[in-house]
N, C-alpha and C positions, 0 to 999 in steps of 0.2 A: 496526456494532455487532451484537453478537447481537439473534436473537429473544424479543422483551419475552414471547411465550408459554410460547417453552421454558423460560425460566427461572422464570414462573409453575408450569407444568406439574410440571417437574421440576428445581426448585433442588438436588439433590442432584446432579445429575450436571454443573450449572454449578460445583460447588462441590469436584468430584472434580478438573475440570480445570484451577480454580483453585490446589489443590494441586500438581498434576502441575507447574504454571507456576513455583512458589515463591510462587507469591501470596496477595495477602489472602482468604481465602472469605468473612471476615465482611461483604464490602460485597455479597455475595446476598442475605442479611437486609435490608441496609440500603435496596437498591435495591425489596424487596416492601414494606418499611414507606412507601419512597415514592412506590411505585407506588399504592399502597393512600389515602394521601393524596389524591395526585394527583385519581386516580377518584371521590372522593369529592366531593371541591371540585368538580371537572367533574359531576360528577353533580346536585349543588347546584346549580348554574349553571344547565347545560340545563332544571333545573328553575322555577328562577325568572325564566330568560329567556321560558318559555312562560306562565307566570301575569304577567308586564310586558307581553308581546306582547296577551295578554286584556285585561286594566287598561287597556293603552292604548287598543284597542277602544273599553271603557266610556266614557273619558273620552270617545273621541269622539262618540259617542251622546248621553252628555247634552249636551256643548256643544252639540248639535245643537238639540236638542229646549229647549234653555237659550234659543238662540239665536230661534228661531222661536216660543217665548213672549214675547220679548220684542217682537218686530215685530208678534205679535197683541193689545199690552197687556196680555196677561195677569200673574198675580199670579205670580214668579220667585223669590219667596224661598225657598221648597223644594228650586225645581232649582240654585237659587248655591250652598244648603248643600250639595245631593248634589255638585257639581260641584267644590267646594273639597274634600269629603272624596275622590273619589277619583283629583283633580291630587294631594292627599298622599299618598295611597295610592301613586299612581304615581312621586312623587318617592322615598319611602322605598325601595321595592323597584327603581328604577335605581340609586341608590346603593348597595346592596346587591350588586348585580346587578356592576355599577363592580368594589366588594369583590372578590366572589368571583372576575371575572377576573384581577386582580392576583395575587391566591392563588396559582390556577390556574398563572399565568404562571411563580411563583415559585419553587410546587409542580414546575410540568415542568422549570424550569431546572436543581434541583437534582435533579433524577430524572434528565435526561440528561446530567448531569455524573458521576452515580454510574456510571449504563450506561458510559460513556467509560469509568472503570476498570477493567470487565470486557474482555482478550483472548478472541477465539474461541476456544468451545470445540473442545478437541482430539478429533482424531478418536482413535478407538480403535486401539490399535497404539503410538502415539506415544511413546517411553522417555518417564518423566517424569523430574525432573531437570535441570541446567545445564548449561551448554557442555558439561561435561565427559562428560556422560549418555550421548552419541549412540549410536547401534548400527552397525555398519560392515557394509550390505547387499552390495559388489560391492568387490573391486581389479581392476581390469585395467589393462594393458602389464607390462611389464620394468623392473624398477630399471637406472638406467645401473650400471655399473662403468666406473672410470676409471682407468689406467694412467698416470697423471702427479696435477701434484694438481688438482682442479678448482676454477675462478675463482666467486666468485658473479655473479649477474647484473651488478652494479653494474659491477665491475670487468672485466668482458666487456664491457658496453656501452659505457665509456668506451674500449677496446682498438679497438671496432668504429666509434666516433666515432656513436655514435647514442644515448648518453642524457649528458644535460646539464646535474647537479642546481646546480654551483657557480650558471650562470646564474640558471636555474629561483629559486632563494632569492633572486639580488641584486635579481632583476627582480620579485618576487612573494612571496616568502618562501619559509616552510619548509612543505617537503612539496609545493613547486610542481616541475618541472623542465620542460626542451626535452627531444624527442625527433627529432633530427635526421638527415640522411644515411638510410643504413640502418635506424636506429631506428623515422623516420619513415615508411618505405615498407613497414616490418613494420607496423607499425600499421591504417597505411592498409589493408593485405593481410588483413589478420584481419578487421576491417571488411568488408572486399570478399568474403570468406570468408562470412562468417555472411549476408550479404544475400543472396547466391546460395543457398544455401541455404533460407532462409526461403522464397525464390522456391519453389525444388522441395518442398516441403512444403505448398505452399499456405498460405502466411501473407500476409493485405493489409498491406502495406508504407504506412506512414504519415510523416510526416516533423512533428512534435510541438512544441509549445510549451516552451522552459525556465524560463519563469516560468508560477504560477498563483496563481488565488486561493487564500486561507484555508481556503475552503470545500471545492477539490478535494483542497488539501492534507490537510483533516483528513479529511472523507469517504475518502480511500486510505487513513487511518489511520498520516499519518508525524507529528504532532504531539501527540498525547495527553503521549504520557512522553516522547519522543524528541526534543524543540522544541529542544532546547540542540545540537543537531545539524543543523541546515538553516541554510540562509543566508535571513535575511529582510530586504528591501526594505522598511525599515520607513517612506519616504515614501509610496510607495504600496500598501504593506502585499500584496506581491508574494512568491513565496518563488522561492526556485533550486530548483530537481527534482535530487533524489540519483537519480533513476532516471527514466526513462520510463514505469516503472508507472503514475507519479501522473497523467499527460497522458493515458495509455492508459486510466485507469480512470473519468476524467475523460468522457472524450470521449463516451460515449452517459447522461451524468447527467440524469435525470428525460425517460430514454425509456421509451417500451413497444418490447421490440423483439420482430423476428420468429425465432422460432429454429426454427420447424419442420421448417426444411431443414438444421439441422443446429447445432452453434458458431458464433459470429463470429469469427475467428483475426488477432489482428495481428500486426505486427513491427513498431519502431523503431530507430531508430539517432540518439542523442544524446547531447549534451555534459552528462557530470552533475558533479556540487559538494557536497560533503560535508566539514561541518566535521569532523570526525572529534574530536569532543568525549569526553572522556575517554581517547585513547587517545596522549595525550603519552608519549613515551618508548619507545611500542612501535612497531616496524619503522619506525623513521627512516631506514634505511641502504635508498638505492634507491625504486624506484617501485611498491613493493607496496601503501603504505595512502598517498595521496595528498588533497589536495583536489579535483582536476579531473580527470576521466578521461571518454574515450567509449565508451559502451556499444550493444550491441545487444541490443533486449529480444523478448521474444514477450507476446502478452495473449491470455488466451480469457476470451471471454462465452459463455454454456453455463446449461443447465439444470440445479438442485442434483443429479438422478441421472447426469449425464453426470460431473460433477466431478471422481471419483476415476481413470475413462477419460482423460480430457485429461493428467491431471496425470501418466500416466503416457507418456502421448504426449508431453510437453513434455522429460520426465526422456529417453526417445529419442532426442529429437532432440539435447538437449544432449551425449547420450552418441557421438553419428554426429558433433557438429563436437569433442570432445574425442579421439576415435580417429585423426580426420584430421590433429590433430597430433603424435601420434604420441608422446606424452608416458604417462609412470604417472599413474593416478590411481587414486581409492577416491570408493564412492558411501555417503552415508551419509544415517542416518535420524535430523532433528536434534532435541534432548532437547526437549521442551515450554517449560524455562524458558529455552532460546535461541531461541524462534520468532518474536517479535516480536508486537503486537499483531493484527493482520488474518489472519495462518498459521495455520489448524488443520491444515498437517501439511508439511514442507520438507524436500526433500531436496538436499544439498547435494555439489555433485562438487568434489573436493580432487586437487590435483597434488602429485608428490611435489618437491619441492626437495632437490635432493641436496645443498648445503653448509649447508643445516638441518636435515637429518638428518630432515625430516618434511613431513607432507602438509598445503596448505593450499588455502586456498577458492578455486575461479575461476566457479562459476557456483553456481549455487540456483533453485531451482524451488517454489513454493506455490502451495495450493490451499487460497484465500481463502474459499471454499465464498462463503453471503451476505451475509458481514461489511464486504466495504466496499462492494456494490451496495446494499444495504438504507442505508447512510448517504449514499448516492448517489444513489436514486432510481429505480434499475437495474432494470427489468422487463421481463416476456414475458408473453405470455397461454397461461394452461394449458389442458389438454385441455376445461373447460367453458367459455372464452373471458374467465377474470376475470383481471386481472392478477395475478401473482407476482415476488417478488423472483429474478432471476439470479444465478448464482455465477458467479464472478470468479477466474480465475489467473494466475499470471504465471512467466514462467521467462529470465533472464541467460544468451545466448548466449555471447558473450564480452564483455569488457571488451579495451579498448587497451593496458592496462598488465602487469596480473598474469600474461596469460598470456604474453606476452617474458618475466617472470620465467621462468618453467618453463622455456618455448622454450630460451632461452640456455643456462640451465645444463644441461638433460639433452640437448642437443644438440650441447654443446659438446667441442671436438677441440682436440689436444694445442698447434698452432701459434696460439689464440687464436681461430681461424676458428669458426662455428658452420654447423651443417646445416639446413638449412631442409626441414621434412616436405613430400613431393610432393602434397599436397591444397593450400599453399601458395605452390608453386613458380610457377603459371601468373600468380598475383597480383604474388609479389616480383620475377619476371623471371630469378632467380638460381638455384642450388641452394645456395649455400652463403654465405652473410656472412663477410668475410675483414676481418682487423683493416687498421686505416689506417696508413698510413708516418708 
């Protein structure tokens, strides 16, 4: 979540990016009126928890002094009265006391439910606006041209005997398939692709969790508004990971870490699930929007001034394993109201698909700044030694699936065979995938 200061400090500029988002700005107000609450109640408390801490004191003084007139015979009717008035003394002011933390409790629940509403704010630069908004920073490669007509991926894959939706659906439903034969060993190979690399980049290589708790899920910030999209284990209230961010962001929660030497940089490779809720009817045909795919991720922990450095490191590297396949693509700057809640800034590389006439998404990159380390717990100690919340990035190497889409069709040659780019060549064994008899 954002910082409860910045948005004290300077609600107007929560409330700028809140537009930029398409979203509500009125719940800026809503969230000071309950912050405001909040503090108030707690401030009550703390204070009356010091006058019950005294109180209690007293009582125990007189019992004492109650106590030890009585073993001297002495005359006790005085100290029973002082003694009963401030036992009620002390009874009113713990139930009071009771009161106000309940308030409290109530008070912050709905205060952090309001903060939940607010996506990080965007960075500056950021187009504001919807999917549609984006700014297009970079194309590079070659559009194919093709001298016959081109097949799309689907019907390539099935030429090549490597994608397999009929099964895919009997055995799983829709939007499952096999990826067999050749299919398989491209897959495999892009995988094997992106890990080597990661190697030469210096990324610690981690092998992750596909189930988490509630807690890592929503601290990475994939359940707020997005919950009708994850698969949940709801006996034991487990979720599936649409990405390895969630395990990656996960994995140092309620540290202090040491970042003086620099980043902490990871890489994963895992199987993710995504119900892909709302998006019936669109790209059914093939393996572009599926439920199960494997990805390779990258994660950096870093300090908030390193943030906007990393994130341009992370957009490089993705840009060195998209060159290497040899595909068109376009880099783009994505509008504020498609960032998701955790993104104060994304940029996304799109390949071109040549029997869709258009470019679409294989990797993305954010820079989370400390929207989901601050829900996490995520620290380092700064230059006077106190802790601070870390920013957090993350950036999609490849995926298993979307990039065979490109692959096939802009590599694809007149007899149904496709070419395999020489950065993958030593992985697949092959140069060229050749259709089946």
């Amino acid at each position: 979540m954002i910082d409860i200061k910045l948005l004290r400090e300077n609600p107007d500029a929560v409330k700028a990016s809140q537009r930029a988002r398409g979203e509500d700005e009125s719940v800026v107000d809503k969230i000071l009126d309950a912050d405001k609450a909040r503090r108030s109640s707690l401030g009550e408390f703390e204070q009356l928890r010091a006058q019950q801490k005294s109180v209690s004191k007293e009582v125990g003084a007189v019992m004492g002094r109650l106590n030890k007139a009585k073993k001297a015979g002495e005359d006790v009717s005085e100290l029973e009265a002082e003694a009963d008035r401030v036992r009620g003394e002390a009874a009113t002011l713990a139930a009071r006391v009771k009161e106000l933390d309940a308030a409290a409790d109530i008070e912050g629940d709905a205060f952090t439910a309001l903060m939940r509403q607010v996506g990080n704010v965007v960075i500056d630069g950021v187009p504001a606006g919807g999917e549609e908004n984006f700014v297009t920073i970079e194309e590079r490669g070659t559009k194919p041209t093709f001298d016959f007509e081109p097949l799309d991926h689907l019907a390539l894959g099935e030429k090549l005997g490597a994608i397999d939706m009929e099964r895919g659906a009997k055995v799983s439903g829709s939007r499952f398939y096999y990826l067999r034969g050749q299919g398989a060993v491209l897959a495999q190979a892009l995988m094997a692709y992106c890990q080597q690399i990661a190697r030469e980049e210096g990324l610690t290589p981690l092998m992750v969790p596909n189930l988490v708790l509630r807690r890592t899920m929503a601290g990475a910030g994939f359940i707020d508004s997005h919950a009708d999209e994850v698969y949940l284990l709801e006996a034991d209230d487990l979720f599936l990971t649409g990405t390895s961010e969630v395990a990656l962001a996960g994995y140092h929660a309620d540290e202090i870490l040491d970042l003086n030497n620099g980043p902490l940089r990871y890489s994963a490779t895992s199987t993710c699930y995504r119900r892909e809720a709302g998006s019936y009817g669109k790209d059914t045909r093939g393996i572009f929007r599926v439920h199960q795919f494997t990805k390779t991720e990258m994660f950096i922990y870093c300090k908030p001034e390193d943030a906007e450095a990393e994130h341009d490191r992370l957009l490089r590297i993705e840009k060195r394993v998209l060159d290497g396949l040899e595909v068109p693509y376009r880099i783009i700057d994505v509008a504020a109201g498609d960032l998701g809640g955790p993104a104060a800034r994304k940029f996304d590389c799109e390949a071109w698909v040549p029997t869709q006439d258009t470019y679409r998404e294989l990797t993305s990159t954010s820079n989370c700044t400390t929207y989901q380390a601050r829900r996490l717990g995520v620290r380092y100690r700064g230059a006077d030694g106190k802790p601070e919340v870390a920013a957090t990035l993350n950036g999609t190497m490849l995926t298993d699936t979307r990039p065979i889409v490109a692959l096939l069709e802009n590599h694809q040659q007149a007899d149904g065979s496709v070419r395999v780019p020489a950065a993958l060549q030593p992985f697949v064994g092959t140069d060229v995938l050749k259709p089946i008899a």
